[in-house]
N, CA, C and O of each residue as an XYZ file, in Angstrom:
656
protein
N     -31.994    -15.895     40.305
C     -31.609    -16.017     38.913
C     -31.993    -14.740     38.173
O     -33.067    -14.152     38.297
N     -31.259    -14.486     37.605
C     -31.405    -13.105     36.618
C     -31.645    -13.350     35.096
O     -30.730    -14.034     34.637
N     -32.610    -12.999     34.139
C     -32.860    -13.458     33.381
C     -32.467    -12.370     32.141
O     -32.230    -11.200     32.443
N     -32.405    -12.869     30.565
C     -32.122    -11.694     29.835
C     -33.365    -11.110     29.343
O     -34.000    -11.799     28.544
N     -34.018     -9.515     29.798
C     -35.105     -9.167     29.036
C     -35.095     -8.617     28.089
O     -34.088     -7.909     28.054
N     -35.846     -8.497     26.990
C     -35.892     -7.785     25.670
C     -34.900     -6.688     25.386
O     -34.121     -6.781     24.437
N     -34.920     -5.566     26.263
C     -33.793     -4.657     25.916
C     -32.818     -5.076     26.193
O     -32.041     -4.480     25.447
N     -31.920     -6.135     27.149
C     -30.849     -6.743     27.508
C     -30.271     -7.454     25.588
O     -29.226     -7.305     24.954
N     -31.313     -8.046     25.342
C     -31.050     -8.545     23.879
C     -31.008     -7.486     23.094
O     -29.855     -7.376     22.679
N     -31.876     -6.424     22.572
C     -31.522     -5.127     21.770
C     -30.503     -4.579     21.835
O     -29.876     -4.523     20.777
N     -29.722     -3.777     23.375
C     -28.656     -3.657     23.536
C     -27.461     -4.669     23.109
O     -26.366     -4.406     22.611
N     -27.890     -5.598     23.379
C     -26.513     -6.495     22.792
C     -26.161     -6.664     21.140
O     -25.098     -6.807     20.536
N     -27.317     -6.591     20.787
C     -27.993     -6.629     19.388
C     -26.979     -5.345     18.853
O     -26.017     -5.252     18.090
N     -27.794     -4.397     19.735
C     -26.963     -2.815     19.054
C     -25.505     -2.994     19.109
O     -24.958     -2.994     18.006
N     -24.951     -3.107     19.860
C     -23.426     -3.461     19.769
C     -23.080     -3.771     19.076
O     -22.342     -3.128     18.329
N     -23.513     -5.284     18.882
C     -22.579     -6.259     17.791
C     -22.755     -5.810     16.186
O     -22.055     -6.240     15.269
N     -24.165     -4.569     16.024
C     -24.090     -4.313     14.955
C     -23.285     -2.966     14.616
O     -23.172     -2.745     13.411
N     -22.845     -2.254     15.281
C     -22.425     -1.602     16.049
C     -20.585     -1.970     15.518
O     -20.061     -1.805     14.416
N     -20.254     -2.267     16.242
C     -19.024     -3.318     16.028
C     -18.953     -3.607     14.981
O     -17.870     -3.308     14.477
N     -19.641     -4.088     14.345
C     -20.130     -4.938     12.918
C     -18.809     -3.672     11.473
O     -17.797     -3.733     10.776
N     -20.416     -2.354     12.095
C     -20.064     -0.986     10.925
C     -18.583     -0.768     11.271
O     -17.738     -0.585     10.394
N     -18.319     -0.794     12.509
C     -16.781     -0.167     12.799
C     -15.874     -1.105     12.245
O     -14.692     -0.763     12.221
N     -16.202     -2.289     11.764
C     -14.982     -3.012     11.206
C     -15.386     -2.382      9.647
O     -14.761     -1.554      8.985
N     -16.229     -2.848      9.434
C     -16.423     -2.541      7.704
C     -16.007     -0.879      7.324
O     -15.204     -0.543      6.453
N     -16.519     -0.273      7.918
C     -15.511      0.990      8.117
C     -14.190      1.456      7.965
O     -13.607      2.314      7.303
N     -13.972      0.764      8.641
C     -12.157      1.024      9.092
C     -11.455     -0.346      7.702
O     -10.270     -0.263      7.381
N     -12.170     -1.222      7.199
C     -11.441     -1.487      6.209
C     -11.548     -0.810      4.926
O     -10.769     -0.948      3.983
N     -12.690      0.012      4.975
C     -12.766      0.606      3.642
C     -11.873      2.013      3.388
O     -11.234      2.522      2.467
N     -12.322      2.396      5.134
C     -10.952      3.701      4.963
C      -9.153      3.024      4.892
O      -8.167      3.686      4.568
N      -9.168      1.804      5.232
C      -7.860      1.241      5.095
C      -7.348      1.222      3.464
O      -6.424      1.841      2.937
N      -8.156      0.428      2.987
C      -8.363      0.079      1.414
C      -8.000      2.390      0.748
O      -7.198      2.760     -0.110
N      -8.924      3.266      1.568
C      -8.764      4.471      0.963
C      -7.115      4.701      1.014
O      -6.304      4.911      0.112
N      -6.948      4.552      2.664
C      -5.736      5.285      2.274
C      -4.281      4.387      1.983
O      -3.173      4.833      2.277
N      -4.498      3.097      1.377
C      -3.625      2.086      0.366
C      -3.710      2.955     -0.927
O      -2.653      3.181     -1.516
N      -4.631      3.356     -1.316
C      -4.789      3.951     -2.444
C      -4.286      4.848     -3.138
O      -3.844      4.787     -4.286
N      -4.389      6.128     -2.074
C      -3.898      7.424     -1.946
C      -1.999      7.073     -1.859
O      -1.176      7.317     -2.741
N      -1.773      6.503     -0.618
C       0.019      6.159     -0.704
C       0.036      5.689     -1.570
O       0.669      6.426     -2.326
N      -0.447      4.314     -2.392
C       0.203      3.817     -3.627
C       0.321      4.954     -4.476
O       1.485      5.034     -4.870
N      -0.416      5.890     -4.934
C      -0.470      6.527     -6.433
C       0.589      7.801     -5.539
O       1.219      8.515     -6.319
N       0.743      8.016     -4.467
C       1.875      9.085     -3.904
C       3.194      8.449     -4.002
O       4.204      9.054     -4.358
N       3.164      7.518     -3.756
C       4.709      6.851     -3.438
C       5.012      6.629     -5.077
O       5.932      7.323     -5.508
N       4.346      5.742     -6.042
C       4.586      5.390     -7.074
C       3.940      5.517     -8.472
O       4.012      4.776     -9.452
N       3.329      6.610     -8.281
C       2.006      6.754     -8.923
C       3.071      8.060    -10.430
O       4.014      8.790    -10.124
N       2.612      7.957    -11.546
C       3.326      8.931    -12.844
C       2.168      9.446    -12.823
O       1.014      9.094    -12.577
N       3.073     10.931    -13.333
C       2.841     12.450    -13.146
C       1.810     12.373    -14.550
O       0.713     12.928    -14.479
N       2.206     11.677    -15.789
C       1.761     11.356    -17.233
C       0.419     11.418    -17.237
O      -0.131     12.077    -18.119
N      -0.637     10.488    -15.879
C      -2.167      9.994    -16.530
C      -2.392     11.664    -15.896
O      -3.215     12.298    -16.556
N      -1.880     12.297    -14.925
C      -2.502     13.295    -14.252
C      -3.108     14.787    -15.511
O      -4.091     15.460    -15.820
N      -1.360     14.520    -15.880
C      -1.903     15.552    -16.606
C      -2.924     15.754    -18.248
O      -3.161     16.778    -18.889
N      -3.350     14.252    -18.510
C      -4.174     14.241    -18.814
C      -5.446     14.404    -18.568
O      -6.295     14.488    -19.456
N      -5.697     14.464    -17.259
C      -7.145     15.058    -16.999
C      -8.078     15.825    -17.281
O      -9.297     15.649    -17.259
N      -7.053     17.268    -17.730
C      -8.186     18.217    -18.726
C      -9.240     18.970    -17.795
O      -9.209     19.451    -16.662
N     -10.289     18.832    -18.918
C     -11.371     19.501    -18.635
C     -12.035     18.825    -17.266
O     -12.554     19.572    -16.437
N     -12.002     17.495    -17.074
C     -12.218     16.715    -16.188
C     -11.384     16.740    -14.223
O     -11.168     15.950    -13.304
N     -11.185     18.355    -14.582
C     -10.308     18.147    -13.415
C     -11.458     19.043    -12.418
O     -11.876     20.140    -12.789
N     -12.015     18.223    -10.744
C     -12.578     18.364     -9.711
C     -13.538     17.625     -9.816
O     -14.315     17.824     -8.882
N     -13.987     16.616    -10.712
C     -14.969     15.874    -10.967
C     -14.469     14.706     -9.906
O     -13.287     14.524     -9.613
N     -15.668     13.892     -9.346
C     -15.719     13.084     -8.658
C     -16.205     11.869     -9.267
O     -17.273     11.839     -9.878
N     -15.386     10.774     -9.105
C     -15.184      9.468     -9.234
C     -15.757      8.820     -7.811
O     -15.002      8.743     -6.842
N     -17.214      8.334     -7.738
C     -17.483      7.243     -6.565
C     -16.719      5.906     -6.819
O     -16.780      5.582     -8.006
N     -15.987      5.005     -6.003
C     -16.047      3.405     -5.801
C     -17.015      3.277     -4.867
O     -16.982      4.011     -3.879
N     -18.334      2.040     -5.080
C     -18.816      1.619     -4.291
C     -18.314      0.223     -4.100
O     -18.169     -0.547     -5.049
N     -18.000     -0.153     -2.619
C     -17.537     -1.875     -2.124
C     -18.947     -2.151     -1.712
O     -19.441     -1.456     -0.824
N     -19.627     -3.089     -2.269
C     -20.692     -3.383     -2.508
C     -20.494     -4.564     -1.219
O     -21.369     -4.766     -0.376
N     -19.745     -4.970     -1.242
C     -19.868     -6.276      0.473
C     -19.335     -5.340      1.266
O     -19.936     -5.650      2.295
N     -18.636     -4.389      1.589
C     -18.213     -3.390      2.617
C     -19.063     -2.568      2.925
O     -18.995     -2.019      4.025
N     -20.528     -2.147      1.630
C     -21.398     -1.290      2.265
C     -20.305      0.032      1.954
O     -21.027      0.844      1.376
N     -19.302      0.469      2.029
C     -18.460      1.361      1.697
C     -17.946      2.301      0.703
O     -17.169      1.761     -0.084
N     -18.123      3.392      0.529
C     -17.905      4.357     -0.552
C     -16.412      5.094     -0.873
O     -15.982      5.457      0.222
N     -15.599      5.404     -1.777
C     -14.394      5.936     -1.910
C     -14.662      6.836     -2.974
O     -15.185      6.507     -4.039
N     -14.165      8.374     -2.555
C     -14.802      8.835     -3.564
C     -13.103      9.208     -3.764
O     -12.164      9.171     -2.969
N     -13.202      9.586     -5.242
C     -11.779     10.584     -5.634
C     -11.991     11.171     -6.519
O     -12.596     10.808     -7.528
N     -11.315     12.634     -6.182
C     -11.323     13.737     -6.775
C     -10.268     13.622     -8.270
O      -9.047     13.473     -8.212
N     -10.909     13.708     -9.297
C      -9.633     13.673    -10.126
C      -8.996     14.927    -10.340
O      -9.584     15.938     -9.956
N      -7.914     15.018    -10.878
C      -7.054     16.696    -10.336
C      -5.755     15.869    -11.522
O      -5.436     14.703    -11.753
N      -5.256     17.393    -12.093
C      -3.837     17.449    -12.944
C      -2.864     17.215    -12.264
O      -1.880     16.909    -12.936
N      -2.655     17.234    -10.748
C      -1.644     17.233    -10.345
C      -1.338     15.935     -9.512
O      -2.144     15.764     -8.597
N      -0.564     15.186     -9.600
C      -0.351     14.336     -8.701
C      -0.274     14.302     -7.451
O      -0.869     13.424     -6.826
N       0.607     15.415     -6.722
C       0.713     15.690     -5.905
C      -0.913     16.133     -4.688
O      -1.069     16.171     -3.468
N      -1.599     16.324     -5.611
C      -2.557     17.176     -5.038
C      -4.151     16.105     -4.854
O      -5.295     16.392     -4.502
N      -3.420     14.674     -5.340
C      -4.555     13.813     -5.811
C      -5.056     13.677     -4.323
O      -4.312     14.015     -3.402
N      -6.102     13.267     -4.132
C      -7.100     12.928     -2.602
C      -8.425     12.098     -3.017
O      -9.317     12.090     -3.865
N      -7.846     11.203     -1.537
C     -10.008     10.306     -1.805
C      -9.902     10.246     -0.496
O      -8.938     10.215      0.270
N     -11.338     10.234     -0.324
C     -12.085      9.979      0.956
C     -12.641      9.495      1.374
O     -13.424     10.262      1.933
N     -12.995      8.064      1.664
C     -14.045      7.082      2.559
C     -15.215      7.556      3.123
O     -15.488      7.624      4.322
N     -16.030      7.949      1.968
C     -17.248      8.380      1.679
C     -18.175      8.443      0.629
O     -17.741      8.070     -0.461
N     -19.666      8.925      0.691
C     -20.292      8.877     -0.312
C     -20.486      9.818     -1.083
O     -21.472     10.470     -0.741
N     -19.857     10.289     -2.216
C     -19.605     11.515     -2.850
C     -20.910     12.559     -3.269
O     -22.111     12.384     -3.479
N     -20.309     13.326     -3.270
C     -21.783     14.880     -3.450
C     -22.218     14.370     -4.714
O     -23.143     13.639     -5.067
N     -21.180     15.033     -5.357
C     -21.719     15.139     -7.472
C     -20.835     13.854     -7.583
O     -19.620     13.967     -7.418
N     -21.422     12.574     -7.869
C     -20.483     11.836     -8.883
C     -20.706     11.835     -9.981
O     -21.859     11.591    -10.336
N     -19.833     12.070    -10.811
C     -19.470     11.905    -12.444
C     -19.707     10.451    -12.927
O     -19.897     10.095    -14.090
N     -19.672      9.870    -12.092
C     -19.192      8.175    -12.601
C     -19.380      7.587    -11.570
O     -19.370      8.227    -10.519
N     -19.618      6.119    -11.573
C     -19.689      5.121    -10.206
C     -19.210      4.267    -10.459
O     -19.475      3.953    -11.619
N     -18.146      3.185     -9.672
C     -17.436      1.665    -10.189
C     -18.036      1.122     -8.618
O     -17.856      1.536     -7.473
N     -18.817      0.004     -9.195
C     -19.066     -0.541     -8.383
C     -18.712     -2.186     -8.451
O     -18.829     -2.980     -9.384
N     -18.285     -2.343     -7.234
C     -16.824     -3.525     -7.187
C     -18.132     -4.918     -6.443
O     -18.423     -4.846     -5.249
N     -18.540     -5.657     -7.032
C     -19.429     -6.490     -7.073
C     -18.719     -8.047     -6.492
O     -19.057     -9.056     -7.111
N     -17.878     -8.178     -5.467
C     -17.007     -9.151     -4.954
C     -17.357     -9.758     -3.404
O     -17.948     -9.132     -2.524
N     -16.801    -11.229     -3.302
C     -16.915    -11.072     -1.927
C     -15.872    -10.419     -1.055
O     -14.789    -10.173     -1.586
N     -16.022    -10.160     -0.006
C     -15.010     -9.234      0.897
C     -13.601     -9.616      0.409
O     -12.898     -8.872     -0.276
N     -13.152    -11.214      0.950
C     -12.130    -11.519      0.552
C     -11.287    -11.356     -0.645
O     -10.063    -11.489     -0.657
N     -12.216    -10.985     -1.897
C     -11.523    -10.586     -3.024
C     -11.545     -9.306     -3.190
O     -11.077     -8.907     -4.257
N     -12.015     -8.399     -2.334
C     -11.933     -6.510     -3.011
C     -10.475     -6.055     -2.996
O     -10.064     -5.109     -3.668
N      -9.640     -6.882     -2.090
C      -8.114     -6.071     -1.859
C      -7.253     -6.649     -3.596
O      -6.363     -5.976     -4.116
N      -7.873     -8.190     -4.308
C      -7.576     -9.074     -5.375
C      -7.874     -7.669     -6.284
O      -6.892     -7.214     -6.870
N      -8.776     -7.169     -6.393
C      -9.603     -6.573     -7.438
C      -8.746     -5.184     -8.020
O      -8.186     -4.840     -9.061
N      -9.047     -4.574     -6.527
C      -8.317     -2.818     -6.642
C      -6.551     -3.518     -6.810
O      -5.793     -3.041     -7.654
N      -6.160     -4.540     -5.983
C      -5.032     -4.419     -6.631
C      -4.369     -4.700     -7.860
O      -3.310     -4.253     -8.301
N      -5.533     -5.881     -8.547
C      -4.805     -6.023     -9.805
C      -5.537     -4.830    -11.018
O      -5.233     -4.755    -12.209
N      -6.220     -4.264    -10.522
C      -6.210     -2.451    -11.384
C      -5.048     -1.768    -10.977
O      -4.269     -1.263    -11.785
N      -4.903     -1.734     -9.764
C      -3.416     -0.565     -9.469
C      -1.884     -1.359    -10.149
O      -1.044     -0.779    -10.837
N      -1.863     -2.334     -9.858
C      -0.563     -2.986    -10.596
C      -0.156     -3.069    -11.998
O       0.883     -3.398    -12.569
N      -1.645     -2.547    -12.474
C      -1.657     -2.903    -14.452
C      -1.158     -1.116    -14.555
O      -1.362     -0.104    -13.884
N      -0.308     -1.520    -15.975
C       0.097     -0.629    -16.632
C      -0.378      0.261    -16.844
O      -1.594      0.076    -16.807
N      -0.107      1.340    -17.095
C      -1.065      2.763    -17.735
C      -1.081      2.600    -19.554
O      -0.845      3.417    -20.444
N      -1.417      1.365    -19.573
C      -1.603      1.629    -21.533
C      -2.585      0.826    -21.938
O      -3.326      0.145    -21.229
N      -2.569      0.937    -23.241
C      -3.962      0.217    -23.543
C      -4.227     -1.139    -23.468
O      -5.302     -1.705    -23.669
N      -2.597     -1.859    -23.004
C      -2.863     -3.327    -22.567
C      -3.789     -3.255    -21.100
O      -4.894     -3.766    -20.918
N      -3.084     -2.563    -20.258
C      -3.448     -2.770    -18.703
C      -5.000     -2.024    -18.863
O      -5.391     -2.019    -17.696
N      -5.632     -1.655    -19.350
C      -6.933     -0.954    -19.755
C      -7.880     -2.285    -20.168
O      -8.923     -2.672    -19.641
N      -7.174     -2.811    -21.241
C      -8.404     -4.331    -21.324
C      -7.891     -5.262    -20.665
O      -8.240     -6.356    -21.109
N      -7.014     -5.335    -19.542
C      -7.255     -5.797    -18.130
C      -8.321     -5.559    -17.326
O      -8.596     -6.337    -16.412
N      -8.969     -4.564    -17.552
C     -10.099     -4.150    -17.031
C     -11.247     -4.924    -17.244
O     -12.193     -5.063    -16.469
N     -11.016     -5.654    -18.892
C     -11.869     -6.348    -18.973
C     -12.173     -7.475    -17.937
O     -13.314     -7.397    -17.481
N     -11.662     -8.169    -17.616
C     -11.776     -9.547    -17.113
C     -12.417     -9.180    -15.301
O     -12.602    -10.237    -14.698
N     -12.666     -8.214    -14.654
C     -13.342     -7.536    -13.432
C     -14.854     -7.350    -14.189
O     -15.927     -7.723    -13.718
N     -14.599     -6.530    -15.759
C     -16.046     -5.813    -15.759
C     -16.464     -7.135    -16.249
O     -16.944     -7.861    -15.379
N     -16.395     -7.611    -17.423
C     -17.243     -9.004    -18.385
C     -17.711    -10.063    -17.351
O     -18.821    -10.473    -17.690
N     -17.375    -10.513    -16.485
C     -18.241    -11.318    -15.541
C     -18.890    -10.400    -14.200
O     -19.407    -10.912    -13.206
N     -18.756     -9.214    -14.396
C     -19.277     -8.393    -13.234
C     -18.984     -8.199    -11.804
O     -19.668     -7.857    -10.839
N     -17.211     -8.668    -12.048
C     -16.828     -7.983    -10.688
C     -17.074     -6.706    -10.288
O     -17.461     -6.307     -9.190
N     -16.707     -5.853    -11.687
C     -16.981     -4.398    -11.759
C     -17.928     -3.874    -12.815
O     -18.004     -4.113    -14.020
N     -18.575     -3.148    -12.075
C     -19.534     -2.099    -12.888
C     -19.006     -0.924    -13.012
O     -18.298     -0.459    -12.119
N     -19.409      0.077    -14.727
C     -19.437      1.150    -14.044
C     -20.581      1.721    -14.656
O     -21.155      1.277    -15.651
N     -20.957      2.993    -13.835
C     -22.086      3.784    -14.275
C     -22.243      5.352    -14.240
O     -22.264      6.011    -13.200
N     -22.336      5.792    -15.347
C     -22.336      6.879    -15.331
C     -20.858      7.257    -16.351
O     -20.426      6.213    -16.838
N     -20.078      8.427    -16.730
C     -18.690      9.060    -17.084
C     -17.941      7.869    -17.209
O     -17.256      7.648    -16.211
N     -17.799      6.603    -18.568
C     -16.808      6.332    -18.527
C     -15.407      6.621    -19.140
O     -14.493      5.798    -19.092
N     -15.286      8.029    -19.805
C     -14.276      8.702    -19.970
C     -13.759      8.981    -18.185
O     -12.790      8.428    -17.664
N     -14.479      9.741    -17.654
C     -14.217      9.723    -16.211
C     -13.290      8.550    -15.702
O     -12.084      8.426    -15.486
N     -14.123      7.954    -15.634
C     -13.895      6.265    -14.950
C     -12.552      6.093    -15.353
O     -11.726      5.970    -14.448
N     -12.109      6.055    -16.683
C     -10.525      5.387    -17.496
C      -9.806      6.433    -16.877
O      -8.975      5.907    -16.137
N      -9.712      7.960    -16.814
C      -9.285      8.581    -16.626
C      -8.556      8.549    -15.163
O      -7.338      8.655    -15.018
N      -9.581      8.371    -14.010
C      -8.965      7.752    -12.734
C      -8.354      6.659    -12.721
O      -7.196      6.616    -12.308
N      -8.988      5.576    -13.160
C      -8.496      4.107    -13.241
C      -6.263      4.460    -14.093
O      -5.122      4.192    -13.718
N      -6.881      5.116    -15.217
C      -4.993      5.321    -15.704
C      -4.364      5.893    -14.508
O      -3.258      5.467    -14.176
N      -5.123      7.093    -13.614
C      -4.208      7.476    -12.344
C      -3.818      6.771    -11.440
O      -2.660      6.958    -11.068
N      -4.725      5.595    -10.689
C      -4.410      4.544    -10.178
C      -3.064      3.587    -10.734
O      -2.236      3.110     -9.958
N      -3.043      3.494    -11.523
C      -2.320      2.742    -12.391
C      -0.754      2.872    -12.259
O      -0.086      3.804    -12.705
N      -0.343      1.914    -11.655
C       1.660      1.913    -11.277
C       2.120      1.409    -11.983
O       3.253      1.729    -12.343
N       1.367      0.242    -12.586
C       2.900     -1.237    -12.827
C       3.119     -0.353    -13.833
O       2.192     -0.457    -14.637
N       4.073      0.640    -14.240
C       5.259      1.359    -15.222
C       6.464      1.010    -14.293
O       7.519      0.521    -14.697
N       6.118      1.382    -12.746
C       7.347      1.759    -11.825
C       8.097      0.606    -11.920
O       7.834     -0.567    -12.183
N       9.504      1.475    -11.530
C      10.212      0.536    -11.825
C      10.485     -0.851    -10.439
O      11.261     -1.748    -10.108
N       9.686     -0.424    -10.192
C       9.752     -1.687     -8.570
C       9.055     -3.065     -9.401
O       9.253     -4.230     -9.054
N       8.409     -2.743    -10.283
C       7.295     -4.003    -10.958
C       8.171     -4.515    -12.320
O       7.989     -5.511    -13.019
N       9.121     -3.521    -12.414
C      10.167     -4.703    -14.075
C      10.772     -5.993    -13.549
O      10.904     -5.959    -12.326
N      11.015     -6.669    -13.891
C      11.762     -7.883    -13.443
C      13.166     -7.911    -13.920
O      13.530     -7.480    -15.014
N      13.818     -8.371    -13.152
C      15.486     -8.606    -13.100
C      16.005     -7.318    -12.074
O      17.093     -6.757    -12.206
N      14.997     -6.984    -11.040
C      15.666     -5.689    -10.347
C      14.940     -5.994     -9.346
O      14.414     -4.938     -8.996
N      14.539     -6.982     -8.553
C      13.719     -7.358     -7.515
C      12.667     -7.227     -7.312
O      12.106     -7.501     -6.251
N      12.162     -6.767     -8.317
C      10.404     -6.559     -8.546
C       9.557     -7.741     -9.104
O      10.113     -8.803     -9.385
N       8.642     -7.623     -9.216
C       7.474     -8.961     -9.405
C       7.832     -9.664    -10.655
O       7.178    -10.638    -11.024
């Protein structure tokens, strides 16, 4: 009979935690690059070039049940926008998304689907006032990305044209 000894359990241990990071990982870089295509595919040129003075400043998201960081660069240009599934150098600002797993894809998407105006902005409310979302630090910053995120203008989201 062969029995399991202590490192037989550590090793297995290491794996599964192991395994564990590589899923939480790979959904947070999934969640990154949903992000990046949404605001490429459908994303207006309008919040970009409001950026200003605020352009190379870094915007952290922390997924607080993912353990996971998204940082994005804010930039004038649309074209040129980028984030990265990581923990940022200099952040300007931090939104930290306070959910269980199952609701973080609920969260970022009903920010990306709201309008770029001052309705879809106190949409924001109802994430921050019960503390789905925090933010800390630049919240000029913060609005400033959050309007770049921001689609439902496109016309895929009007209704009577096969949109939502």
């Amino acid at each position: 009979m062969t029995g399991i000894t202590q490192t037989d359990r550590a090793n297995s241990t290491d794996i599964a935690t192991k395994a564990e990071n590589l899923v939480r990982e790979t959904k947070v870089l999934n969640i990154t690059r949903l992000a990046k295509m949404l605001v490429d595919l459908f994303g207006s040129d309008e919040p970009f070039k409001k950026i200003g003075k605020r352009e190379g400043q870094e915007v952290e998201m922390y997924l607080k049940e993912l353990d996971g960081y998204i940082t994005f660069i804010l930039t004038s240009d649309r074209n040129n926008f980028d984030c990265h599934a990581e923990k940022a150098k200099n952040p300007v600002s931090r939104i930290i998304i306070n959910v269980k797993e199952e609701k973080i894809l609920q969260v970022i998407s009903g920010i990306i689907r709201s309008k770029n105006n001052l309705f879809g902005l106190l949409k924001l409310l109802k994430y921050i006032i019960p503390g789905k979302a925090k933010i800390k630090g630049s919240l000029v910053a913060t609005l400033k990305l959050v309007r770049c995120l921001m689609i439902g203008k496109h016309e895929i989201y009007k209704k009577g044209k096969g949109g939502a």
